[in-house]
DRENTORKOL-3810 file (N, C-alpha, C; in nm, 4 decimals):
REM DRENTORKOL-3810
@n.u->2.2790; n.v->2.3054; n.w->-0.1490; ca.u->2.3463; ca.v->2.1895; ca.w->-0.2072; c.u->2.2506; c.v->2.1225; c.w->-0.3053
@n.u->2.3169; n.v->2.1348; n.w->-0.4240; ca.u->2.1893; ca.v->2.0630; ca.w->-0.5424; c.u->2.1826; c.v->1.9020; c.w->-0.4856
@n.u->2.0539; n.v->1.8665; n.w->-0.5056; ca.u->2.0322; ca.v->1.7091; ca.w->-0.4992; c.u->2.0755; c.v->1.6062; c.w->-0.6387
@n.u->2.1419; n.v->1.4990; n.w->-0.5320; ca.u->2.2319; ca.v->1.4074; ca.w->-0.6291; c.u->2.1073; c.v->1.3876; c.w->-0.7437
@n.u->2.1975; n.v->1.3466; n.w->-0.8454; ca.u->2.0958; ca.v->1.2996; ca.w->-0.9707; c.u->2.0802; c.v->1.1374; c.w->-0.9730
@n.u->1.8971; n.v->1.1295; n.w->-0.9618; ca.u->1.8365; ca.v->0.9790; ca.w->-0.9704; c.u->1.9817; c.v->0.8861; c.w->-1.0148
@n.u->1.9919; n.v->0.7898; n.w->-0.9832; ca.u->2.0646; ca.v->0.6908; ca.w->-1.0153; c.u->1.9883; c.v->0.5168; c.w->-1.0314
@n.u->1.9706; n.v->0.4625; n.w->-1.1990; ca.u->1.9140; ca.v->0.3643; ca.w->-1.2188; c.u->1.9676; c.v->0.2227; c.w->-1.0738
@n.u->1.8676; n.v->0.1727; n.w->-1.0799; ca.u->1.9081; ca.v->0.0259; ca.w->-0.9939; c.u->1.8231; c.v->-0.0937; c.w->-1.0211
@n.u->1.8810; n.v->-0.1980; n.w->-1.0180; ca.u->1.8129; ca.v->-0.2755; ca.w->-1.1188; c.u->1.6720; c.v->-0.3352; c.w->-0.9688
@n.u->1.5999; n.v->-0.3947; n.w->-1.0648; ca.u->1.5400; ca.v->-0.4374; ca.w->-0.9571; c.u->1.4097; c.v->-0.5856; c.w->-0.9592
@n.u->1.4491; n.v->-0.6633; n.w->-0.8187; ca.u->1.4047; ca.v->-0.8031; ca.w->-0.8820; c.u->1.2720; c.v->-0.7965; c.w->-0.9918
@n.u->1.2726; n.v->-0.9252; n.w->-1.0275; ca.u->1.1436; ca.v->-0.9671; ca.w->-1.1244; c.u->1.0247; c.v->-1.0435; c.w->-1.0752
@n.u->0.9930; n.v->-1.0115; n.w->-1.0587; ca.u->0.8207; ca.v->-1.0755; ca.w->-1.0234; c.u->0.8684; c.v->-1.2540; c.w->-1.0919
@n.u->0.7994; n.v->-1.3804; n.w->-1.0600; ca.u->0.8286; ca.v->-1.4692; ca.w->-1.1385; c.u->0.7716; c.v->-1.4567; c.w->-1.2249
@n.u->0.6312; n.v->-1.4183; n.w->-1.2191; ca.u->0.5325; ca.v->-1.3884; ca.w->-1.3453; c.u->0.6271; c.v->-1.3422; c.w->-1.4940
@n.u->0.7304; n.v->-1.2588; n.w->-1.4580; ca.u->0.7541; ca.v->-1.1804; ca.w->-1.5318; c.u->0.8130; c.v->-1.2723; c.w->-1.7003
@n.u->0.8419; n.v->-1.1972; n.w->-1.7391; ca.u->0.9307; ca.v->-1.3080; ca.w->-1.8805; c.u->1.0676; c.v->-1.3368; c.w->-1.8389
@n.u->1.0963; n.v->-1.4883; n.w->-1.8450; ca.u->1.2227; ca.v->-1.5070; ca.w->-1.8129; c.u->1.3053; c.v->-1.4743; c.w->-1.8605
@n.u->1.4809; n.v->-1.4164; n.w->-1.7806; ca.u->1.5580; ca.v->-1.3334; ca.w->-1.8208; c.u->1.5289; c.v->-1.1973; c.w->-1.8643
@n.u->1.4265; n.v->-1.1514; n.w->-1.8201; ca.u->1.3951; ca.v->-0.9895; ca.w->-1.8326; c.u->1.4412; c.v->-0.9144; c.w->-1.7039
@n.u->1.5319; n.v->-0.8257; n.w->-1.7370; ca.u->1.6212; ca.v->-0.7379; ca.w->-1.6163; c.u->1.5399; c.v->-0.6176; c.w->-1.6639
@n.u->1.4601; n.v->-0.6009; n.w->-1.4869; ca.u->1.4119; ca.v->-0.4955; ca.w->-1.4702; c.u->1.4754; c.v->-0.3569; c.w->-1.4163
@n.u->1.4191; n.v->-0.2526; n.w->-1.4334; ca.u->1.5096; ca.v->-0.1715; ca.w->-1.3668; c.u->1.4529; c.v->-0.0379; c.w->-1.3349
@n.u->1.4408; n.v->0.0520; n.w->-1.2432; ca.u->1.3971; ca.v->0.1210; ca.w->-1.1446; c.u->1.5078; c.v->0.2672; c.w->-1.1431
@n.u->1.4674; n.v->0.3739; n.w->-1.1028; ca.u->1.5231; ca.v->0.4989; ca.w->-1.0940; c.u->1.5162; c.v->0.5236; c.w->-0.9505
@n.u->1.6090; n.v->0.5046; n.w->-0.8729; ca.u->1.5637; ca.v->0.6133; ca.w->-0.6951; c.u->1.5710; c.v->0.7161; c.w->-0.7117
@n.u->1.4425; n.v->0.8008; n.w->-0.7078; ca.u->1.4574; ca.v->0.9266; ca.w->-0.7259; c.u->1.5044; c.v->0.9876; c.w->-0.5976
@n.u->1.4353; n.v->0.9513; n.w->-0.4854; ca.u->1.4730; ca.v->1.0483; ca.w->-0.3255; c.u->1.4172; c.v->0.9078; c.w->-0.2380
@n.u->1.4714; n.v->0.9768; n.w->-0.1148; ca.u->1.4909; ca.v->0.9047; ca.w->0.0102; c.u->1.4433; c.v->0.9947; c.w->0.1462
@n.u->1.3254; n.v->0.9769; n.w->0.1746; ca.u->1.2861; ca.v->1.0383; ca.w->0.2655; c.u->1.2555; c.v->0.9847; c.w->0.4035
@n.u->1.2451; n.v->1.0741; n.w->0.4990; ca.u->1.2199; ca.v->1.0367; ca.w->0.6533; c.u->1.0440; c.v->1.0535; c.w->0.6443
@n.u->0.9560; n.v->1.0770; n.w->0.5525; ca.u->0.8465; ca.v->1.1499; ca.w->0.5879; c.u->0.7165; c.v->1.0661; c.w->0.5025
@n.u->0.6592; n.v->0.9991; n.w->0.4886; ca.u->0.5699; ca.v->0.9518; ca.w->0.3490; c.u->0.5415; c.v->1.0318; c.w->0.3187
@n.u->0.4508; n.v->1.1203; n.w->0.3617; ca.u->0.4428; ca.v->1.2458; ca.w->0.3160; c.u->0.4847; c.v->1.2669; c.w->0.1996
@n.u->0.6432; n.v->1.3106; n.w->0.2369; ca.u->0.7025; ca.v->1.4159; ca.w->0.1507; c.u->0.7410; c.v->1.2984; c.w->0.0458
@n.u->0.7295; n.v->1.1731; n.w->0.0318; ca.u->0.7301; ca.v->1.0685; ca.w->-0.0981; c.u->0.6344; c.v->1.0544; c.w->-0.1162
@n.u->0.5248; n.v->1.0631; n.w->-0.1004; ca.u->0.3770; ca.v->1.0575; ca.w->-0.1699; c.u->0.3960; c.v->1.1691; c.w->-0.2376
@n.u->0.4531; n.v->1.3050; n.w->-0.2171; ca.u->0.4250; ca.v->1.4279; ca.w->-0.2595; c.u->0.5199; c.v->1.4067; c.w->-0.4340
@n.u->0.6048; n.v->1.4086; n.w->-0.3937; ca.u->0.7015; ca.v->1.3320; ca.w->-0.5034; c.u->0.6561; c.v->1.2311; c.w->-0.6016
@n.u->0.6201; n.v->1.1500; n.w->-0.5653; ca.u->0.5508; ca.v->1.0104; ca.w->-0.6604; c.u->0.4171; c.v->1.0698; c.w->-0.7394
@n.u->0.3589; n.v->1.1720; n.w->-0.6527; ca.u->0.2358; ca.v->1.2208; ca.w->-0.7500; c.u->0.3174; c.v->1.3044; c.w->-0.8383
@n.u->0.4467; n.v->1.3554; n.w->-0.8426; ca.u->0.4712; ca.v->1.4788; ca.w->-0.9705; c.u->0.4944; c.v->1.3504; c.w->-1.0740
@n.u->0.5762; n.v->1.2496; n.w->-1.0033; ca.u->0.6452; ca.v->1.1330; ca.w->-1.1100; c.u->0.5214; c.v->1.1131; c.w->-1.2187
@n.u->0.4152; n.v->1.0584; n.w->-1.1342; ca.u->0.3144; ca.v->0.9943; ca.w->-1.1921; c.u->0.2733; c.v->1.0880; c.w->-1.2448
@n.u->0.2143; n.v->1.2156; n.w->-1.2375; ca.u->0.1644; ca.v->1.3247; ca.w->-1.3591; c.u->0.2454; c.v->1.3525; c.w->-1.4599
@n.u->0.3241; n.v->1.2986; n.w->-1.4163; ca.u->0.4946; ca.v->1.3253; ca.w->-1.5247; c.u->0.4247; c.v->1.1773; c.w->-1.6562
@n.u->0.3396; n.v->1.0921; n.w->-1.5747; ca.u->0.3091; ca.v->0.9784; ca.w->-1.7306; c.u->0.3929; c.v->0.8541; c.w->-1.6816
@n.u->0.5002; n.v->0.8565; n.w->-1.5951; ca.u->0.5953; ca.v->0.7602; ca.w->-1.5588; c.u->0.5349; c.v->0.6994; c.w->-1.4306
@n.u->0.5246; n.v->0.5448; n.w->-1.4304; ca.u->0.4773; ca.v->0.5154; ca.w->-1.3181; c.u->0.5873; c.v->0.4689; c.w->-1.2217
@n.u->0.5371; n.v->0.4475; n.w->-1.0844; ca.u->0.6159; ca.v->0.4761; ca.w->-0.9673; c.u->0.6103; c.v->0.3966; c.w->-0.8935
@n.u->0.6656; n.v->0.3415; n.w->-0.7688; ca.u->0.5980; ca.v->0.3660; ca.w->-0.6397; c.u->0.7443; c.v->0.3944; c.w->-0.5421
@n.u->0.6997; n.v->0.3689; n.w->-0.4101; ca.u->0.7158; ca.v->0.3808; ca.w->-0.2732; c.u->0.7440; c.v->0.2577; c.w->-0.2058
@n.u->0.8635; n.v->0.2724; n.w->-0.1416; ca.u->0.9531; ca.v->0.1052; ca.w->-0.1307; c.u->0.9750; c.v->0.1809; c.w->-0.0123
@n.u->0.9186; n.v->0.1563; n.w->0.1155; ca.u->0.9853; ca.v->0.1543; ca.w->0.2886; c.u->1.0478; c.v->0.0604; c.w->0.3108
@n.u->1.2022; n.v->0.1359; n.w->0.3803; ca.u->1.2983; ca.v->0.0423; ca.w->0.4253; c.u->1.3097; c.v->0.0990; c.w->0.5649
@n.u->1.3386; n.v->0.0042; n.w->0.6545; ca.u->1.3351; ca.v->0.0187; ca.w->0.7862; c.u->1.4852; c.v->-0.0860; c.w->0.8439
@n.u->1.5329; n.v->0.0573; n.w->0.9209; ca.u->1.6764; ca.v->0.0554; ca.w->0.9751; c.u->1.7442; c.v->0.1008; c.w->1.0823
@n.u->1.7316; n.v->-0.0002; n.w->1.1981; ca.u->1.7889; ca.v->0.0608; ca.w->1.3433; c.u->1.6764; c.v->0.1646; c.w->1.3807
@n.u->1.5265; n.v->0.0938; n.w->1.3150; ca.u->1.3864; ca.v->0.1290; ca.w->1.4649; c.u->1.3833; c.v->0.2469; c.w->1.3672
@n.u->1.4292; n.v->0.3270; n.w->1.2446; ca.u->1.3775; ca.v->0.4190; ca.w->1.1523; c.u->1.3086; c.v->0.3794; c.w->1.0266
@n.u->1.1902; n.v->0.4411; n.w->0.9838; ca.u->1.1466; ca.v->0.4179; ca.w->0.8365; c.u->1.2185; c.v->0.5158; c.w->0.7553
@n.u->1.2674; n.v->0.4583; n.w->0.6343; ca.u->1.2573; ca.v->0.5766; ca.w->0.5424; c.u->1.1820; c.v->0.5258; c.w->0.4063
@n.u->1.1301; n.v->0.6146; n.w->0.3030; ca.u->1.0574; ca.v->0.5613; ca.w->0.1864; c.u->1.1135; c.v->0.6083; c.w->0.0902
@n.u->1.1330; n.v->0.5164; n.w->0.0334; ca.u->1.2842; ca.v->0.5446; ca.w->-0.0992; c.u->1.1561; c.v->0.5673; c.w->-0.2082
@n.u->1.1798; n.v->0.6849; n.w->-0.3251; ca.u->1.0783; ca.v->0.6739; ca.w->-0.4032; c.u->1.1575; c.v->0.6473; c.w->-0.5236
@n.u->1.0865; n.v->0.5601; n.w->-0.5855; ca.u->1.1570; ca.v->0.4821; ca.w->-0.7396; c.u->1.0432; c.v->0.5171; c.w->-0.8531
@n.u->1.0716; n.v->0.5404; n.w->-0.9901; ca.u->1.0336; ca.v->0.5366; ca.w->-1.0976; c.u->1.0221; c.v->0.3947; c.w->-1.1778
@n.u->0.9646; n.v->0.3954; n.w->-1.2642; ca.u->0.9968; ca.v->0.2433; ca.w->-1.2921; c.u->0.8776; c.v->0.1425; c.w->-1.2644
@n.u->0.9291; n.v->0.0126; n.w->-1.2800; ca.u->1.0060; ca.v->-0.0380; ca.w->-1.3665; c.u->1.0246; c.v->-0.0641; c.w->-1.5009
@n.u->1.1166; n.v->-0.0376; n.w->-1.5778; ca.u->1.1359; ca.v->-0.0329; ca.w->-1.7126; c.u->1.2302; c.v->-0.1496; c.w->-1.7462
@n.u->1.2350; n.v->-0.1965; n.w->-1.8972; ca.u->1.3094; ca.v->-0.3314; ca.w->-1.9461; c.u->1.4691; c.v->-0.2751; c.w->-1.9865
@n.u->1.5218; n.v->-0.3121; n.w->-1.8581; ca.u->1.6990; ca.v->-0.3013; ca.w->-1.9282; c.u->1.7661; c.v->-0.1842; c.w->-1.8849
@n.u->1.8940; n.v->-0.1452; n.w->-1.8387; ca.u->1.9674; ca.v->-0.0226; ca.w->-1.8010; c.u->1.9909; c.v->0.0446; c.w->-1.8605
@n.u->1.9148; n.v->0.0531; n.w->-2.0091; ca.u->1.9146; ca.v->0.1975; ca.w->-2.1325; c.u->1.8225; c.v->0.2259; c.w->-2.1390
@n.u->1.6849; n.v->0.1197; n.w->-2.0851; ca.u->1.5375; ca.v->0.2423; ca.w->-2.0799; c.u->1.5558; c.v->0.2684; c.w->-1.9100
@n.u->1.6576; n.v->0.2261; n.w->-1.8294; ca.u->1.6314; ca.v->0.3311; ca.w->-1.7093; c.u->1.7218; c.v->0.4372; c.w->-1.7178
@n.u->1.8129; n.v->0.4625; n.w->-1.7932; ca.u->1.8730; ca.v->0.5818; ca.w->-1.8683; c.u->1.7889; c.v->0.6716; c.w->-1.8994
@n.u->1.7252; n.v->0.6480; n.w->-1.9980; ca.u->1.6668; ca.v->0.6762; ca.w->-2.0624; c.u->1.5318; c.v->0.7948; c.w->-1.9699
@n.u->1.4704; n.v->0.6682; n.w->-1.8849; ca.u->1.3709; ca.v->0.7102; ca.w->-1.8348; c.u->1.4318; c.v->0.8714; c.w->-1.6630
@n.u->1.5463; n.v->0.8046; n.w->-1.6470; ca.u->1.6006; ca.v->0.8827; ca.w->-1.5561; c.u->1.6189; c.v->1.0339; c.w->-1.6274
@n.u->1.6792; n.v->1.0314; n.w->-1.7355; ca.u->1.6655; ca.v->1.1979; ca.w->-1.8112; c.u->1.5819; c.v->1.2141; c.w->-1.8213
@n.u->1.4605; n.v->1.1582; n.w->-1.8680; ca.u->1.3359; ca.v->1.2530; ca.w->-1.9282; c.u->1.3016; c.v->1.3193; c.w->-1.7255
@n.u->1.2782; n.v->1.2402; n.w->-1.6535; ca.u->1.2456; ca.v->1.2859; ca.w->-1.5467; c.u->1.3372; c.v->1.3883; c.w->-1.4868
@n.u->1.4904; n.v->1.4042; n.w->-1.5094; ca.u->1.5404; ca.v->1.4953; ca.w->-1.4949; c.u->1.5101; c.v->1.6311; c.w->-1.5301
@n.u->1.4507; n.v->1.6292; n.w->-1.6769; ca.u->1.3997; ca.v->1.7163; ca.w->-1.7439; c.u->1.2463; c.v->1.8081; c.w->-1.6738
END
């Protein structure tokens, strides 16, 4: 079964950030393992695109969602979601 394709999501702003700047983030995968999202986040990051690793914890399970990002606006996370497709 091919794996779904990244889907942009926007994601909050630091206050620091510039006001009214909508940030926005790629989930690439969703894993049970850090591991296997550390393993992932290092191709992202050799890929030039920076990353990280967002654990969400649900009914006593971790999982570590790995995101690309963050980029300014839902046409550079377009944007940034193809090239990584690629």
């Amino acid at each position: 079964k091919p794996a779904p394709s990244p889907k942009p999501v926007p994601t909050p702003v630091p206050a620091a950030a510039t006001p009214g700047a909508e940030q926005w983030t790629v989930q690439l995968g969703s894993f049970a393992s850090r591991t296997n999202a550390e393993s992932l986040l290092a191709r992202v990051k050799a890929s030039g695109a920076g990353g990280f690793i967002l654990p969400l914890t649900d009914g006593g399970k971790t999982s570590y969602r790995v995101r690309a990002g963050p980029v300014a606006g839902r046409g550079a996370a377009d944007r940034l979601r193809q090239d990584l497709e690629r």
